[in-house]
gemmi code that builds the backbone of each chain (N, CA, C; Angstrom):
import gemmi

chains = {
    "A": [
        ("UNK", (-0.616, 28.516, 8.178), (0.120, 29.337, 7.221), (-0.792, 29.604, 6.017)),
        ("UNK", (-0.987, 30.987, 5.522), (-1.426, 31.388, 4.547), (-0.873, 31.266, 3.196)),
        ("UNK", (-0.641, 30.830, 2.107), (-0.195, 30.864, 0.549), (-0.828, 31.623, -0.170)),
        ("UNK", (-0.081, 32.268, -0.997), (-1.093, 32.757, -1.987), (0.285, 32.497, -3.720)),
        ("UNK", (0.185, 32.220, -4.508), (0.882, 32.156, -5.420), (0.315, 32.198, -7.028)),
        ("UNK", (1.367, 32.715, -7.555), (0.270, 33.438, -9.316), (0.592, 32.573, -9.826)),
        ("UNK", (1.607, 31.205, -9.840), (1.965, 30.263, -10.631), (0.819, 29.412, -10.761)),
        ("UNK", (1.252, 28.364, -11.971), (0.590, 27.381, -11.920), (0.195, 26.018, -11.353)),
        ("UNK", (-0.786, 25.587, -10.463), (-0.254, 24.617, -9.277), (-1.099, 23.498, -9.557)),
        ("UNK", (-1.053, 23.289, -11.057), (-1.760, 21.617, -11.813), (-0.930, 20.853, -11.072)),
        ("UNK", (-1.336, 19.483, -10.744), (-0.740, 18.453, -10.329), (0.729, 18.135, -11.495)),
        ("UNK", (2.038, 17.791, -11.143), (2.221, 17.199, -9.229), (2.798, 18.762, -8.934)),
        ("UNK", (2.374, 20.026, -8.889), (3.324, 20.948, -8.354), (2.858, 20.828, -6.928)),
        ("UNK", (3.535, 21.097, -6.107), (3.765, 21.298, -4.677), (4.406, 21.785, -3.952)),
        ("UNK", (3.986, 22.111, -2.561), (4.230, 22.747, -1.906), (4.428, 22.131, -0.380)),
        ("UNK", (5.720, 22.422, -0.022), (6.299, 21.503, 0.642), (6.454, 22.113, 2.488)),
        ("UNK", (5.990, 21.518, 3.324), (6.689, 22.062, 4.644), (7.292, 21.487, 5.444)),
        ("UNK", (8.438, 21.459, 6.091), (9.194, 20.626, 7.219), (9.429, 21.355, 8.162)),
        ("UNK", (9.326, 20.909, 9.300), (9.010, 20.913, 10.734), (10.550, 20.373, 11.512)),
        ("UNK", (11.488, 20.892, 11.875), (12.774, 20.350, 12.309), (13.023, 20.577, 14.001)),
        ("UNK", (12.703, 19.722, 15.173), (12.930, 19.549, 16.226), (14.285, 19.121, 16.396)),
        ("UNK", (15.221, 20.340, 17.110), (16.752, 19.647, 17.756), (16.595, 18.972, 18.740)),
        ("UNK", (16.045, 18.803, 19.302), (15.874, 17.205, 20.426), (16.610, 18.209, 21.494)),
        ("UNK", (16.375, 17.495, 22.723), (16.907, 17.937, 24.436), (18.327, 18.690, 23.808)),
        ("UNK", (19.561, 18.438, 23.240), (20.533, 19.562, 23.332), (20.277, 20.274, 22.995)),
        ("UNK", (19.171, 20.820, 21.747), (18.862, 22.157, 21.756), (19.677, 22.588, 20.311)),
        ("UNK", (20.321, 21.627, 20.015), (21.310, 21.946, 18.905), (21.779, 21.400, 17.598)),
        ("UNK", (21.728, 21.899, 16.342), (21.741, 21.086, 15.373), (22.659, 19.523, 15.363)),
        ("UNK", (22.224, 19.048, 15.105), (22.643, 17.440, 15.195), (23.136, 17.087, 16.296)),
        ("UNK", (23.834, 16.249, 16.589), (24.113, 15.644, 18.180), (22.967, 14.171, 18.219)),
        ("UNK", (22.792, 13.634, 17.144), (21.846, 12.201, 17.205), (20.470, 12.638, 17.720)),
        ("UNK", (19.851, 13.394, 17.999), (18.507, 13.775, 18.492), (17.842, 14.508, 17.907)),
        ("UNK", (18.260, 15.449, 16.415), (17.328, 15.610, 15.593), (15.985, 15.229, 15.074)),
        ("UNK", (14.734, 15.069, 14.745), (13.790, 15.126, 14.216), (13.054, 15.622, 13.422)),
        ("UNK", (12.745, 14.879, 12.292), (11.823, 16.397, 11.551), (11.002, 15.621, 10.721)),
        ("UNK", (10.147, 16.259, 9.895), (8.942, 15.656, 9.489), (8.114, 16.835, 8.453)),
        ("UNK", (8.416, 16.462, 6.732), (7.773, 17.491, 5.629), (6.758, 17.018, 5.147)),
        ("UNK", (5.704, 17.507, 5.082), (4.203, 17.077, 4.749), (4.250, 17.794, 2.822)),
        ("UNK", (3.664, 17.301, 2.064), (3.461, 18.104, 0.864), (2.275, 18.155, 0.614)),
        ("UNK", (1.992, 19.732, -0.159), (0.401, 20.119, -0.628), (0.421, 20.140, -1.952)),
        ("UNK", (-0.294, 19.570, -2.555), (-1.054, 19.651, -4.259), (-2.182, 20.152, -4.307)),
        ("UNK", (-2.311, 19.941, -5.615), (-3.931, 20.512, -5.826), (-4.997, 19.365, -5.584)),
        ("UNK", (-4.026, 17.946, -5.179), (-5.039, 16.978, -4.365), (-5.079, 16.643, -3.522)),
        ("UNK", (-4.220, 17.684, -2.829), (-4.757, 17.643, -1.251), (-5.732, 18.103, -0.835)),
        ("UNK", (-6.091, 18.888, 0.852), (-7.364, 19.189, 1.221), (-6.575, 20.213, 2.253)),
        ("UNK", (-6.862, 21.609, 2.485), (-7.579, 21.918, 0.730), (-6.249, 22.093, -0.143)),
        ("UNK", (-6.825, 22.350, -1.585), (-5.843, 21.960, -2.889), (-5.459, 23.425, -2.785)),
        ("UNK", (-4.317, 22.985, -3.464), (-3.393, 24.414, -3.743), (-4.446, 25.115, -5.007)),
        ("UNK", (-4.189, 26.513, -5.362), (-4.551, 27.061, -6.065), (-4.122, 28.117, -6.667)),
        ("UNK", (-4.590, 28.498, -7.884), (-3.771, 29.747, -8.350), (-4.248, 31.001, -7.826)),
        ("UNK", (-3.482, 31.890, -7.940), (-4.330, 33.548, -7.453), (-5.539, 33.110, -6.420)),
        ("UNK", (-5.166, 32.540, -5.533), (-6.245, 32.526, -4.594), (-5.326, 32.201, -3.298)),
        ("UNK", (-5.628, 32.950, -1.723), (-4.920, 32.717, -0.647), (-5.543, 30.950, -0.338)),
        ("UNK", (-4.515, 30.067, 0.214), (-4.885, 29.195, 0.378), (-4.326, 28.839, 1.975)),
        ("UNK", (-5.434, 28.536, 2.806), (-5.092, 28.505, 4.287), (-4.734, 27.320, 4.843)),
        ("UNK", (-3.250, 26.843, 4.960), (-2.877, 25.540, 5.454), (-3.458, 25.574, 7.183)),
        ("UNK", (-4.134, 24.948, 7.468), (-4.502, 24.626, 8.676), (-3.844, 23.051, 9.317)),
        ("UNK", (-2.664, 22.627, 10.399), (-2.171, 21.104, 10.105), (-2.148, 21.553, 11.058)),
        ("UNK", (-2.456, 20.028, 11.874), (-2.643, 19.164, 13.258), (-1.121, 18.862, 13.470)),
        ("UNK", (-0.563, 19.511, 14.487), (1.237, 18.638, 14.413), (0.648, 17.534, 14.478)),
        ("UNK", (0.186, 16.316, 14.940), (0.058, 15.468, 14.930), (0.285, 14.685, 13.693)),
        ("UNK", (-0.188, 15.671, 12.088), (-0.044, 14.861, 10.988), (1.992, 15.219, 10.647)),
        ("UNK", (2.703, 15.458, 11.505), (3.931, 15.602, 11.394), (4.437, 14.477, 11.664)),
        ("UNK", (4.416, 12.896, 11.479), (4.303, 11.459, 12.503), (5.713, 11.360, 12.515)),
        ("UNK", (6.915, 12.165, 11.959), (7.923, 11.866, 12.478), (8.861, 12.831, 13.422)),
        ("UNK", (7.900, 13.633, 13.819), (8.091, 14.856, 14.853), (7.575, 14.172, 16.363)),
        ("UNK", (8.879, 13.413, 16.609), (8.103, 12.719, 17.902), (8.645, 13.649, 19.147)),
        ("UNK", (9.803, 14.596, 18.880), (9.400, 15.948, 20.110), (9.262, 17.168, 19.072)),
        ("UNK", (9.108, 17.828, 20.286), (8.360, 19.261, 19.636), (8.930, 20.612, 20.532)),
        ("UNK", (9.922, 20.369, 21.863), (10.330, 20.758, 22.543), (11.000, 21.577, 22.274)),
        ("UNK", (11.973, 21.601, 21.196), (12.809, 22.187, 21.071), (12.730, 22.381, 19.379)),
        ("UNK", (11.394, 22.917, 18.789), (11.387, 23.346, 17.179), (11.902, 24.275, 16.631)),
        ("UNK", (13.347, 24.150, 16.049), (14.170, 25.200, 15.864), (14.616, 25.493, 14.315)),
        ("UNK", (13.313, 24.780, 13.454), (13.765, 25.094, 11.982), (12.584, 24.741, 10.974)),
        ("UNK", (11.968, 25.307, 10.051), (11.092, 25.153, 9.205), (11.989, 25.249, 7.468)),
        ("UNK", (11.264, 24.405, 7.257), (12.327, 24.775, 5.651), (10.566, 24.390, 4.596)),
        ("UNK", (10.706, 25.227, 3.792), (9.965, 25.638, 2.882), (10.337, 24.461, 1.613)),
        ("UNK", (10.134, 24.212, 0.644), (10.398, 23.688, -0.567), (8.868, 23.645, -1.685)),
        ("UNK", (9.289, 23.815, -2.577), (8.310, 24.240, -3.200), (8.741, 24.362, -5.105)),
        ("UNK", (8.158, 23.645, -5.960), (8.264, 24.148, -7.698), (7.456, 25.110, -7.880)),
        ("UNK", (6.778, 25.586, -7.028), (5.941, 27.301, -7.177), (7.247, 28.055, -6.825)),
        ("UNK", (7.769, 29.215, -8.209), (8.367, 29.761, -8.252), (8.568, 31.027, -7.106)),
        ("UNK", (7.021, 31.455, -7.364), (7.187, 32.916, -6.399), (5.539, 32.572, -5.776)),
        ("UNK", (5.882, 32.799, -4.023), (4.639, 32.510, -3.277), (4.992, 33.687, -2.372)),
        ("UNK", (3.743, 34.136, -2.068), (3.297, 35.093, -0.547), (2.988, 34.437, 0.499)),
        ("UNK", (3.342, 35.011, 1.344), (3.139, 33.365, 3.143), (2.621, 34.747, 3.808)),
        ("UNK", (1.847, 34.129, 4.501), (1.289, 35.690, 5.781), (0.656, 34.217, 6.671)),
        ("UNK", (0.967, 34.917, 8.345), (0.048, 34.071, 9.239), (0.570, 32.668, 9.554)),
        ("UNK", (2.068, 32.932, 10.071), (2.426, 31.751, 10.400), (2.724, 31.622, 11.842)),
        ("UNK", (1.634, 30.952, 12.396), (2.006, 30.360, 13.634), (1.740, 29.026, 13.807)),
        ("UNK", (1.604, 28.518, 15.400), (1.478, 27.943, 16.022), (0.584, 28.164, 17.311)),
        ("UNK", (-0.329, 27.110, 16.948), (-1.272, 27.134, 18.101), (-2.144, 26.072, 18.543)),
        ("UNK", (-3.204, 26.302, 20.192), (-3.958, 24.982, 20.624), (-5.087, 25.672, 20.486)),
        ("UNK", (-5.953, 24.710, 19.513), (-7.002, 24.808, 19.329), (-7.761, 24.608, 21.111)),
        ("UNK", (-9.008, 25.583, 21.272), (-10.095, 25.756, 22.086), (-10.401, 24.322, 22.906)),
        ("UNK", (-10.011, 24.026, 23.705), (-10.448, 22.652, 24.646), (-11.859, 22.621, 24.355)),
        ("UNK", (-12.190, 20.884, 24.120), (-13.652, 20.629, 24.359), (-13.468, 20.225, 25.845)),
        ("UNK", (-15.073, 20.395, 26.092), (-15.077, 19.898, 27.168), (-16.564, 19.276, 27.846)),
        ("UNK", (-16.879, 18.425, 28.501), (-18.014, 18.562, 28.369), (-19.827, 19.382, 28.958)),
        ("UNK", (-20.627, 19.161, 27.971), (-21.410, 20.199, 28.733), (-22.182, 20.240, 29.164)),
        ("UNK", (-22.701, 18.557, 29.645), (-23.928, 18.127, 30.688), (-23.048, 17.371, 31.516)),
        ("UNK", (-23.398, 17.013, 32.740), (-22.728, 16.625, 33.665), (-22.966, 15.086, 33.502)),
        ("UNK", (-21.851, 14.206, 33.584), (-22.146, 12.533, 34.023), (-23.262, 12.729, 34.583)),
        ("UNK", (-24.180, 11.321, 34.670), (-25.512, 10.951, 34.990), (-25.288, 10.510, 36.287)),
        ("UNK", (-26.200, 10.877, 36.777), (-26.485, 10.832, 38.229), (-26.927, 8.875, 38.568)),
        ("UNK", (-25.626, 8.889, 39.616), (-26.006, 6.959, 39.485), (-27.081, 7.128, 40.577)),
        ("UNK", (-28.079, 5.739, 39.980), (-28.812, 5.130, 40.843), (-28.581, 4.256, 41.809)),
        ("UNK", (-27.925, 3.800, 41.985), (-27.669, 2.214, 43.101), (-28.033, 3.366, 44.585)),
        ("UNK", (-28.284, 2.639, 45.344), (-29.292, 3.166, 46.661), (-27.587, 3.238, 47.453)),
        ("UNK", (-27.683, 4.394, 47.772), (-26.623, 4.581, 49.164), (-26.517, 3.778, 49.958)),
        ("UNK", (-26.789, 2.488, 50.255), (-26.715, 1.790, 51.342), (-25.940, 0.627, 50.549)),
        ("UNK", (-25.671, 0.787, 49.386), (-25.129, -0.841, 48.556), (-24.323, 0.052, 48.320)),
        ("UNK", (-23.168, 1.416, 48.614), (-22.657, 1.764, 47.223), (-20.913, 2.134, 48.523)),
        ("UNK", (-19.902, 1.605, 47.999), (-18.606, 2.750, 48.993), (-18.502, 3.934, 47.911)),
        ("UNK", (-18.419, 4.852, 47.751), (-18.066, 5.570, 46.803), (-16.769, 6.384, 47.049)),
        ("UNK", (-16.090, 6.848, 45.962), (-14.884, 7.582, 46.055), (-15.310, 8.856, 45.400)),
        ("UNK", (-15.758, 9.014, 44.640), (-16.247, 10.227, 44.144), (-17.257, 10.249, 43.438)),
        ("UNK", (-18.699, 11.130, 44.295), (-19.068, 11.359, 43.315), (-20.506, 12.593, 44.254)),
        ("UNK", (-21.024, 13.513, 43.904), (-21.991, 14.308, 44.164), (-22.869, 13.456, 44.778)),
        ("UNK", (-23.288, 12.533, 44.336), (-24.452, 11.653, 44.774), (-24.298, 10.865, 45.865)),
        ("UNK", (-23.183, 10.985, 46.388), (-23.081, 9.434, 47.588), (-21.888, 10.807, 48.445)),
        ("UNK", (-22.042, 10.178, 49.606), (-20.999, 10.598, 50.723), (-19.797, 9.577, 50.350)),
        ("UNK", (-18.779, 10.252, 50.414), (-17.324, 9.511, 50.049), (-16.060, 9.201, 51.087)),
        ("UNK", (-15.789, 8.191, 50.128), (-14.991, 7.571, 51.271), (-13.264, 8.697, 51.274)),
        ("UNK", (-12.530, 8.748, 52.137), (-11.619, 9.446, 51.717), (-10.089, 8.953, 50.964)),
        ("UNK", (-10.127, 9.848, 49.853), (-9.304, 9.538, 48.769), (-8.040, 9.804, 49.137)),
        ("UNK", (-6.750, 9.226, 49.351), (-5.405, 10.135, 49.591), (-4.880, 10.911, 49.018)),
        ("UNK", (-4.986, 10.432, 47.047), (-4.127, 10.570, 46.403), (-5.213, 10.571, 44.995)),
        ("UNK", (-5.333, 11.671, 44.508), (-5.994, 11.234, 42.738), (-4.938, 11.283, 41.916)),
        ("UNK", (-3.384, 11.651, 41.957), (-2.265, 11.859, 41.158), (-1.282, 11.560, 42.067)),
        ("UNK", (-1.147, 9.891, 42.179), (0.527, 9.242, 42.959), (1.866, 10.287, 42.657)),
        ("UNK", (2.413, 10.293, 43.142), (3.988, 10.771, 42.751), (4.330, 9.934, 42.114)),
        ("UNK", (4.071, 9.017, 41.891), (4.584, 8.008, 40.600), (3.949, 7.591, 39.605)),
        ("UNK", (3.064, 8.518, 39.048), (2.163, 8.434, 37.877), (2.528, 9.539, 36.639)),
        ("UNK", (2.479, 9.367, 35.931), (2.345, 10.250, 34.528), (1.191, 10.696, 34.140)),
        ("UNK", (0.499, 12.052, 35.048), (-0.781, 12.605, 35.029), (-0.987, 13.706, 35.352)),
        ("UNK", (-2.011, 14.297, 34.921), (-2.014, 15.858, 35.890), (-3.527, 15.668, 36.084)),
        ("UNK", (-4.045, 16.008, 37.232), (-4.996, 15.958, 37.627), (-5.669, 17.145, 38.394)),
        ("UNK", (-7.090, 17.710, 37.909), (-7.528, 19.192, 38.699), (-9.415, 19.025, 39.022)),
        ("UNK", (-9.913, 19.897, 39.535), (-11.660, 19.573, 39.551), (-11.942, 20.919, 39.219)),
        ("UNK", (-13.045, 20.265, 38.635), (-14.255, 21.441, 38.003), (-14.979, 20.815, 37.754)),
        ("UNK", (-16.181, 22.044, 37.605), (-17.458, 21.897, 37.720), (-18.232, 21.447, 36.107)),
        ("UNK", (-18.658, 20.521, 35.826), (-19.508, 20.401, 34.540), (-21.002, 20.286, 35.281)),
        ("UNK", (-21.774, 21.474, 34.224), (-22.695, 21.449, 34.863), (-23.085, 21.712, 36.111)),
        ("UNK", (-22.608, 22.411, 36.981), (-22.729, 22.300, 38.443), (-22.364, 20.999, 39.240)),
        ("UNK", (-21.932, 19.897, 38.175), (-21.519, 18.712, 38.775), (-19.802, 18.495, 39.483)),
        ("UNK", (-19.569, 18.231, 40.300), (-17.963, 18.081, 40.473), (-17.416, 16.774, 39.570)),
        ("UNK", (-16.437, 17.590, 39.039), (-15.790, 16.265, 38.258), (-13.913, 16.251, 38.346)),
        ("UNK", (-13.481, 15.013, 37.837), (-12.251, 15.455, 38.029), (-11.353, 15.238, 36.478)),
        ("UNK", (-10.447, 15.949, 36.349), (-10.043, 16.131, 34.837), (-9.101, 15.613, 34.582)),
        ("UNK", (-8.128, 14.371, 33.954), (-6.970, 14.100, 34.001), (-6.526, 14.506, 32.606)),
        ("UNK", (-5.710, 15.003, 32.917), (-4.428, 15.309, 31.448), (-3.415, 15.201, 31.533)),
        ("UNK", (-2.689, 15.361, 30.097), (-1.511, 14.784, 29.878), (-1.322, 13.537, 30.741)),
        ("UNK", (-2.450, 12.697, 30.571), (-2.380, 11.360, 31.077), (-1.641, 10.180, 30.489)),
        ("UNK", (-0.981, 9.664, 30.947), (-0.544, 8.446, 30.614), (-0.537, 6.980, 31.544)),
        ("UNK", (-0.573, 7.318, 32.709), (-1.155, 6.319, 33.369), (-1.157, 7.219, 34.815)),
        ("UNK", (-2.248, 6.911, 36.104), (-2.253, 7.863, 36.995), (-2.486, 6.916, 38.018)),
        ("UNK", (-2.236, 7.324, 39.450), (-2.168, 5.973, 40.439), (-3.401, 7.024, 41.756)),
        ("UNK", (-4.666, 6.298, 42.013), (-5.292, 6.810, 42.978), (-5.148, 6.093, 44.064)),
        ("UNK", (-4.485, 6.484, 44.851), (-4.893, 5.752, 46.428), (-5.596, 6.086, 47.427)),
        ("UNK", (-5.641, 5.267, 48.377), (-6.765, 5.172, 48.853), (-5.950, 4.107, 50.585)),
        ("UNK", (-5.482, 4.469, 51.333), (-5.026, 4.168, 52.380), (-5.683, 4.373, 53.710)),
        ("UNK", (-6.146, 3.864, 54.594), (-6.191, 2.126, 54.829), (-7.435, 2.145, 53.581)),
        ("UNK", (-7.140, 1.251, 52.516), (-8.518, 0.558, 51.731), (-9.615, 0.383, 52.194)),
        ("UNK", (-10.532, 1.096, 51.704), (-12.017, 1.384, 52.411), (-12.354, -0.547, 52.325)),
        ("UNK", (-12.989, -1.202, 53.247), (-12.730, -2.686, 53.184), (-14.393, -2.604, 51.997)),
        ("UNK", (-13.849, -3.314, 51.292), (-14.826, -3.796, 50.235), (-16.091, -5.402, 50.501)),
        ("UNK", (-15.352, -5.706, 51.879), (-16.221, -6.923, 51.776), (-16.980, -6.620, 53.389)),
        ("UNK", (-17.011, -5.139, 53.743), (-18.182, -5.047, 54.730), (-19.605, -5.242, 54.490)),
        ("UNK", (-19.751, -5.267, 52.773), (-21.007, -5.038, 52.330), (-21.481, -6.183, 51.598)),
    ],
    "B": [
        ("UNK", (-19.649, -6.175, 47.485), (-18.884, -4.959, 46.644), (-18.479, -6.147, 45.675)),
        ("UNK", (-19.799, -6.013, 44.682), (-19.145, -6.924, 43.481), (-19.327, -6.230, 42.097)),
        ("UNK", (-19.497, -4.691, 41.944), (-19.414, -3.993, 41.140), (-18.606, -2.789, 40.992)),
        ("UNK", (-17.760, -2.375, 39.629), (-16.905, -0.946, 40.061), (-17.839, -0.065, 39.068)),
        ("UNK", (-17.923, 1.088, 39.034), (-18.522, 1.895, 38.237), (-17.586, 3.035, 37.999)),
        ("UNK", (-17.462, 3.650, 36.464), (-16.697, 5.003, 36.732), (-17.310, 5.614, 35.479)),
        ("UNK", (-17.367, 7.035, 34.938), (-17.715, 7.331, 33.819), (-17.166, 8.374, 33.414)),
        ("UNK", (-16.674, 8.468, 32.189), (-15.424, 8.834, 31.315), (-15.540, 9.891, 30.224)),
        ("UNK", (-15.243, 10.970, 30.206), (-15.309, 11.673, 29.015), (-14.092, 11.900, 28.123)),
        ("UNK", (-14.166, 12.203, 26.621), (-12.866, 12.740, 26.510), (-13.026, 13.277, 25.356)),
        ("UNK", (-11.973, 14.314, 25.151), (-12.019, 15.426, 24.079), (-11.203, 14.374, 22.544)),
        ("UNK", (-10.844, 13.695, 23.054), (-9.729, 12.827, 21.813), (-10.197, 11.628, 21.230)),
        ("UNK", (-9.863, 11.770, 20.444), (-10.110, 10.228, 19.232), (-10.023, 9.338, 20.173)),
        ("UNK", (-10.860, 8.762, 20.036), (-10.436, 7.052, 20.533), (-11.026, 6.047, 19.684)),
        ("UNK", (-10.442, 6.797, 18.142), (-10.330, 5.107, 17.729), (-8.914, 4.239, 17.877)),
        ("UNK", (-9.190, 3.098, 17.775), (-8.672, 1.745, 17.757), (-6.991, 2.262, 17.343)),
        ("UNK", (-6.165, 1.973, 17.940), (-5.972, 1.180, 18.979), (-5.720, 1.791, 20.540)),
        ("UNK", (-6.296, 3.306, 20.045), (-6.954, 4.053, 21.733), (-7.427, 3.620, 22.515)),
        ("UNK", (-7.139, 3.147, 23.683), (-6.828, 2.363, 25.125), (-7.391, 3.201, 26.121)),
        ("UNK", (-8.330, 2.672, 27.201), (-8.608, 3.028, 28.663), (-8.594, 1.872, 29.615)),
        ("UNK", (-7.620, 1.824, 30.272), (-7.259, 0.806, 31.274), (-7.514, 1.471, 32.582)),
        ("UNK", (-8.324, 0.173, 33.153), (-8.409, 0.171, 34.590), (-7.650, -0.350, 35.803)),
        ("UNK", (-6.722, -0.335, 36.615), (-6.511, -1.609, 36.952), (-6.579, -1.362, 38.628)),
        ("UNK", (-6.972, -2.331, 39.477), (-7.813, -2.463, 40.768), (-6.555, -3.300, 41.446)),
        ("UNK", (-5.793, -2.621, 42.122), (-4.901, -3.056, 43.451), (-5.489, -3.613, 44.928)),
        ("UNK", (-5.742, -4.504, 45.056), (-5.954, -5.163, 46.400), (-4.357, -5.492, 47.398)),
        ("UNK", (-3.826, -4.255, 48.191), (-2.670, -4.727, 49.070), (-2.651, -5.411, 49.834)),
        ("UNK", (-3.627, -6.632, 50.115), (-3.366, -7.786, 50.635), (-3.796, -7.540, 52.529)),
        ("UNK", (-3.643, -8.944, 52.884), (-3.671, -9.075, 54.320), (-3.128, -7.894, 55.058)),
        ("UNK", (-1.884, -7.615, 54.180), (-0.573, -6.640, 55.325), (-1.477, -5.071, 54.996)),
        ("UNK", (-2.085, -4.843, 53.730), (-2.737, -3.579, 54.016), (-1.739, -2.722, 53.472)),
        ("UNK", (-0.629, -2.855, 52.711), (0.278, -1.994, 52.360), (0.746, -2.343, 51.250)),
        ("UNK", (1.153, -1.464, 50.413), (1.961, -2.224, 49.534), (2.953, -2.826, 49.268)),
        ("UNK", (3.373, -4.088, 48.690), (4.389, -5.032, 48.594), (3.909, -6.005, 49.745)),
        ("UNK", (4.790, -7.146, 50.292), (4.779, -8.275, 51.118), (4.077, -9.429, 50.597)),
        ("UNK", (3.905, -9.406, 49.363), (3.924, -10.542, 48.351), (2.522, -10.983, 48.660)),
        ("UNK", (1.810, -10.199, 49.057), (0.331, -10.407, 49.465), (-0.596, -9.722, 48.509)),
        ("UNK", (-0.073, -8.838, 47.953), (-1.073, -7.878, 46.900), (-1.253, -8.351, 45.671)),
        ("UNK", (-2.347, -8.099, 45.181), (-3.178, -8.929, 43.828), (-3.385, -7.756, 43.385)),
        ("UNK", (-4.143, -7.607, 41.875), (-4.736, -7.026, 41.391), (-5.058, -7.335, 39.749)),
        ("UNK", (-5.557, -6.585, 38.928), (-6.194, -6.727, 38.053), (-6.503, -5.999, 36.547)),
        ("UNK", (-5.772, -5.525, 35.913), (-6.433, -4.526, 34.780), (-7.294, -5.056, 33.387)),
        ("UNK", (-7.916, -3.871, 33.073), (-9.255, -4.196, 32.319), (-8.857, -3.223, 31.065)),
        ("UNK", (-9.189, -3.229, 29.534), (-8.893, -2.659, 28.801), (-10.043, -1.872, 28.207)),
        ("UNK", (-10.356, -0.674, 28.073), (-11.934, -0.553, 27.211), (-10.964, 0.166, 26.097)),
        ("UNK", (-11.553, -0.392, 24.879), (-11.663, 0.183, 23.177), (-12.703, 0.760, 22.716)),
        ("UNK", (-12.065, 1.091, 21.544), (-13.731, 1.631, 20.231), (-14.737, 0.019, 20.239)),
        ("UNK", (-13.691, -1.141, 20.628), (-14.597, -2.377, 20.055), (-15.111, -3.103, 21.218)),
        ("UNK", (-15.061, -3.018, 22.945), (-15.928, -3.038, 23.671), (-17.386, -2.507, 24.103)),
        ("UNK", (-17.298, -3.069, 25.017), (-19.301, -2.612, 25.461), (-19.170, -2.164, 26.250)),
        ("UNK", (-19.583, -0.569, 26.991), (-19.947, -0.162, 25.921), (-18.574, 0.437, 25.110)),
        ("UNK", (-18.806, 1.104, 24.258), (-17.289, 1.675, 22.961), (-16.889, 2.796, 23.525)),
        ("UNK", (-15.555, 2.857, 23.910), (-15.353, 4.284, 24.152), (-15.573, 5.730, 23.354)),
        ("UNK", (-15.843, 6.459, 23.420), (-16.673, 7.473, 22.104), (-16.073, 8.422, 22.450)),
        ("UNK", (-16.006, 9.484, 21.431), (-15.599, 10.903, 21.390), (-16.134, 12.093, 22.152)),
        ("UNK", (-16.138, 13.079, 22.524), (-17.509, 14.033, 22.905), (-18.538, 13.469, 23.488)),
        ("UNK", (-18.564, 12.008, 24.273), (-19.921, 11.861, 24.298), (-19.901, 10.570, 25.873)),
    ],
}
model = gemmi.Model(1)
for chain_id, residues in chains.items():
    chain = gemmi.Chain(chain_id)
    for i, (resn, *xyz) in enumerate(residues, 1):
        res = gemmi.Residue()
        res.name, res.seqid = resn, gemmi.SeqId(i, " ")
        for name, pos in zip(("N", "CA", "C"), xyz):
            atom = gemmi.Atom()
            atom.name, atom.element = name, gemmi.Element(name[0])
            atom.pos, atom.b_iso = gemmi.Position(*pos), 0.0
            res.add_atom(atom)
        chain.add_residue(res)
    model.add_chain(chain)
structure = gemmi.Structure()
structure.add_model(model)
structure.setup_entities()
């Protein structure tokens, strides 16, 4: 969100934003409300200012009592700056990093190694990189020309591996 | 087979108390899961293990 305001914004004036999630009903109150107002001064980062546009850039993340986001159905403004201009309010995901040399190529000699994945070794076969009973999403691509595999929105992920490649042939 | 190897990237903070757990299922004699035969094991890596889990890198 953009600000711009002609008042005076010496400390403590501020400028206030709240973030209001109705939770799964979708509907004001019903016990599942959430919300979470951050305030800007002139000692914050960056500081409010006079006659100058000032560009709030915020991580929901610094919202810590916005624990869903599913259903964000209210912003409320507050503010002792009398009269402000707002332009440029959204919401958005910043550009994925990702990485841009490929994992290092292991050494251990193919003859000591079972492997499950990897460019360098012949592999054993995997059943499963995302159980039906895991909290994961899992996809492949290429870093570097290397195959890799990507887990997100991870929270815990179950790989199997049926009959178990036997570990004590070697 | 007395070593596991895996290597990890990630776009997110991992400082402290940011967690990467491993954990290694052995299903036992029966080869399946459950029948009170299966073991296993999990491992925790932090910012404050060796090596540290790191950002971008």
């Amino acid at each position: 969100m953009d600000i711009w305001t002609p008042d005076s914004t010496d400390f403590p004036k501020a400028f206030k934003i709240k973030l209001v999630d109705f939770g799964a009903d979708g509907a004001y109150s019903g016990g599942d409300d959430v919300e979470h107002e951050l305030s800007f001064t002139a000692a914050s980062t960056p500081p409010l200012a006079t006659e100058s546009w000032v560009s709030l850039d915020i991580p929901l993340s610094d919202f810590t009592g916005l624990t869903t986001r599913a259903h964000l159905a209210q912003m409320v403004i507050s503010s002792d700056l009398s009269t402000v201009f707002i332009d440029n309010i959204f919401f958005y995901s910043a550009a994925e990093l990702v990485p841009t040399t490929a994992a290092p190529t292991p050494t251990e000699s193919p003859a000591d190694v079972i492997s499950l994945y990897s460019n360098a070794y012949g592999n054993v076969t995997v059943d499963t990189w995302s159980a039906v009973w895991d909290m994961a999403d899992v996809s492949d691509l290429l870093i570097a020309g290397n195959d890799t595999k990507k887990y997100s929105n991870l929270v815990f992920a179950g790989l199997n591996s049926l009959p178990a490649p036997s570990m004590r042939r070697r | 087979m007395n070593y596991f190897h895996v290597d990890l990237w990630t776009p997110d903070t991992t400082a402290l108390p940011k967690v990467f757990k491993i954990k290694l299922v052995d299903f036992g004699a029966g080869g399946t899961f459950g029948g009170g035969d299966d073991v296993e094991h999990e491992l925790t890596f932090d910012a404050s293990t060796t090596p540290a889990l790191a950002t971008g890198s």
